[in-house]
N, C-alpha and C positions, 0 to 999 in steps of 0.2 A: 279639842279645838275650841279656839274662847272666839266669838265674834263682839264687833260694841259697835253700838250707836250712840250719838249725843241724843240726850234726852232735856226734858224741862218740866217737872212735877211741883208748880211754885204755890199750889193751894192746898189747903188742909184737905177740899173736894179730893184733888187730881192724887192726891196720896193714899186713901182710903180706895180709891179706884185702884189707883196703881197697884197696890199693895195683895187687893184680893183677885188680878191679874196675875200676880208673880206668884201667888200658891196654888195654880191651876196649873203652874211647872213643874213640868220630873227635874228638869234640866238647873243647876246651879245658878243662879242672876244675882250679879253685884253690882253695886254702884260704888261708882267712883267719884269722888270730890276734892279735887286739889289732889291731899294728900290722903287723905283719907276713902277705906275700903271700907264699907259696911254690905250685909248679907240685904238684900233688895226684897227678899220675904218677909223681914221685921220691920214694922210699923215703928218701933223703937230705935230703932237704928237711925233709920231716914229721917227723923225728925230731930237726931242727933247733928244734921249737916246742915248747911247754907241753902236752901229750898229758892231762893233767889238767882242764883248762876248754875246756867245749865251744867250738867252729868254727864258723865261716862256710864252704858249701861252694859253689862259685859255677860254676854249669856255663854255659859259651858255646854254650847250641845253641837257634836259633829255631822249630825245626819239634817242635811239636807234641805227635806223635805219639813220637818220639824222646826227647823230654824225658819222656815219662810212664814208656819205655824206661829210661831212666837212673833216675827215681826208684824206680823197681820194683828198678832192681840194688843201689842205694845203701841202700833202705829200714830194714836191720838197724845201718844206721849212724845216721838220721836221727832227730832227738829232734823230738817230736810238741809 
């Protein structure tokens, strides 16, 4: 089960936060940008995209309770 939020990681800070947020995941996180998919664990990826317009951020986990887990860590990223 994939769920996504819009996100917005537009500073060098908020990506290094970001970044050591999303390796504290069992669960698969991608980001999405236009057209492009990169893996949301690599610092090298994300700074491969437009850090300027907000994201698609697409987490792989079905259970639950896990996923309210992850929004709760992601939540200073995710645009309401």
């Amino acid at each position: 089960m994939m769920n996504t939020f819009r996100i917005s990681i537009n500073t060098i800070d908020k990506v290094k936060r970001f970044v050591n947020l999303t390796n504290k995941c069992e669960a698969d996180v991608d980001i999405i940008s236009g057209r492009l998919l990169v893996d949301a664990k690599s610092i090298m990826g994300i700074f491969s995209i437009d850090l300027t317009r907000p994201m698609t951020l697409r987490i792989h986990e079905s259970n639950t309770e896990k996923l309210k887990e992850y929004k709760e860590l992601f939540g200073e990223f995710i645009i309401e």
